[in-house]
N, C-alpha and C positions, 0 to 999 in steps of 0.2 A: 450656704444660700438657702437649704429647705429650712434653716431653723426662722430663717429670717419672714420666709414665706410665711409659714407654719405665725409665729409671731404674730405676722400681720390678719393673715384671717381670722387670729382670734379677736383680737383687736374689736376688728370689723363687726364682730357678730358682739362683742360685749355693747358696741358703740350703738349698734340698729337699734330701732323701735321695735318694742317687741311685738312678737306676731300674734294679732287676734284667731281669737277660735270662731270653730263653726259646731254646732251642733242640729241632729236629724230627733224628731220626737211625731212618730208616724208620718203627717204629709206633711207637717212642719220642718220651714228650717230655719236656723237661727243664727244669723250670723254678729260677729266681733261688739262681742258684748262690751259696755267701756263707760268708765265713768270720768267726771272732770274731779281732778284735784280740789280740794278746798281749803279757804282759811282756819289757822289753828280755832278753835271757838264756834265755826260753822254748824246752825244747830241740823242742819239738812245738804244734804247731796244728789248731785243727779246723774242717772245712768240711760244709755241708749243702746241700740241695738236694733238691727233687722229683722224682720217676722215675714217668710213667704209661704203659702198655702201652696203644695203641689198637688192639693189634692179635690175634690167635688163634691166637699160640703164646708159649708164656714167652722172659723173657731173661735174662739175668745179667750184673752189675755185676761186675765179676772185677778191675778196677785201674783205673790210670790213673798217673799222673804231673803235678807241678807245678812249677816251677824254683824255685820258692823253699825246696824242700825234699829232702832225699833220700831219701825214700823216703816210700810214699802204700799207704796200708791202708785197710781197709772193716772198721769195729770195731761192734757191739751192746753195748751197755748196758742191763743190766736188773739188777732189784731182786728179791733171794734173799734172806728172812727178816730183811727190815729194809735189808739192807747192798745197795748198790750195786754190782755187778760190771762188768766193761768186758771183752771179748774181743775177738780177731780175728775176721774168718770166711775164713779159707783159701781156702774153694771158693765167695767172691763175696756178693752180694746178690741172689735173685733175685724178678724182678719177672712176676708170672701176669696171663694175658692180662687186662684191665680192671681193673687193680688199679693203685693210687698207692700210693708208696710215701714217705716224709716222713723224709729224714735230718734230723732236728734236737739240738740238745743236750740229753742227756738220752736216748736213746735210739741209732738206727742215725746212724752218722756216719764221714767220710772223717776219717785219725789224716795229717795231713803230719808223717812225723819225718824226725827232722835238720836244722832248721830252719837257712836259713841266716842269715837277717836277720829282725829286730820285723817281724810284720804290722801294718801302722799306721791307726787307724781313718779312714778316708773315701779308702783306698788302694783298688787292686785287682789282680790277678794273671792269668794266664792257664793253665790246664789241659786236661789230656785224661784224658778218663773213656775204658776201656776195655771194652767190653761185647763177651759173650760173639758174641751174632749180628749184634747193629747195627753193630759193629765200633769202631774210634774217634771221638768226638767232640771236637772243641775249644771248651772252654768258657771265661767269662769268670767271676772270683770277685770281689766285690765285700766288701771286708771294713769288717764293721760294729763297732761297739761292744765290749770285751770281755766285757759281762756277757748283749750283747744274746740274746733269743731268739727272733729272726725275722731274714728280711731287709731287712726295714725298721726294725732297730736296735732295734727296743723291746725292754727289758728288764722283764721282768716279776718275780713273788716268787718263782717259779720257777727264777728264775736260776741256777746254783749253778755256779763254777768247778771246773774239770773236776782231781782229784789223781790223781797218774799214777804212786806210790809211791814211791820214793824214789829216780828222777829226779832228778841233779843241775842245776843252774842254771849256766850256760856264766857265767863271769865276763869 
C-alpha cells in the first residue's frame, strides 16, 4: 500500500505546475517571474512578473538581460480609442514606495527580442532584471502556456496573442 501511495505523490508532483519563485533585492520583491511559450520562428517573447516596493524611496526597472534572447525591453500597452498600442519605455518602469506593480499580458511587460530558440511550455530560463537602485537581480523565468495569463498557466478569455506588425517569422 505505501508503494502505491509513494507512486502516486510522485505522480502528483511530476503532473503540477511548477512552482514560481520569489525573490528580495533590498526593499524589492519580485515575485513568479514567467514567460509565454512561443511559436517555433517567434522573432520575440514576453515575460512578466511582480515588482513590490517595501520600502520609502522609489525605484526603477531600467533593464535586464536574458540568454535566450538578444535584447530585453520594458514595453506598456494600453488601449487609445479602441486600438491597442504597445511602446517601449526608455527611462525604465518605476516602482513608488508601496506600490506593486503587475507586468502581465496585456498591459506592462518585458519584449525579449532576438529570440534565439522556441520558449517551450514547462521549460525555463534564467534572467537579470536591472534596477535602477537595487542594482541587479538574477531571476528564474518559468515559461507557461502560449495563451496562458498568469503564472500558473491559466488561460483565460482574455487571452489574446500579442501582433507586433509586420515582424517577419524566422524560417
Amino acid at each position: 500500500m505505501s508503494r502505491l501511495m509513494l507512486a502516486a505523490a510522485l505522480t502528483a508532483m511530476l503532473m503540477s505546475p511548477a512552482l514560481a519563485h520569489d525573490y528580495t533585492a533590498g526593499s524589492l520583491k519580485i515575485g513568479q517571474p514567467w514567460a509565454r511559450a512561443t511559436p517555433k520562428g517567434a522573432p520575440v517573447g514576453g515575460g512578466y512578473l511582480t515588482i513590490t516596493n517595501t520600502g520609502t524611496a522609489p525605484d526603477r526597472l531600467i533593464g535586464g538581460s536574458v540568454p535566450v534572447s538578444s535584447g530585453f525591453e520594458i514595453h506598456e500597452m494600453t488601449m487609445d480609442n479602441g486600438v491597442m498600442k504597445m511602446r517601449m519605455l526608455p527611462k525604465g518602469l518605476e516602482i513608488k514606495p508601496g506600490e506593486t506593480i503587475t507586468l502581465k499580458p496585456g498591459g506592462y511587460h518585458l519584449m525579449f527580442t532576438g529570440l534565439k530558440d522556441q520558449l517551450k511550455q514547462g521549460g525555463s530560463f534564467k534572467g537579470t532584471l536591472q534596477f535602477e537602485k537595487a542594482g541587479k537581480v538574477d531571476v528564474d523565468f518559468d515559461i507557461e502556456g502560449i495563451a496562458a495569463t498568469s503564472a500558473d498557466g491559466a488561460a483565460g478569455h482574455g487571452a489574446m496573442p500579442m501582433n507586433h506588425g509586420d515582424m517577419q517569422m524566422k524560417k
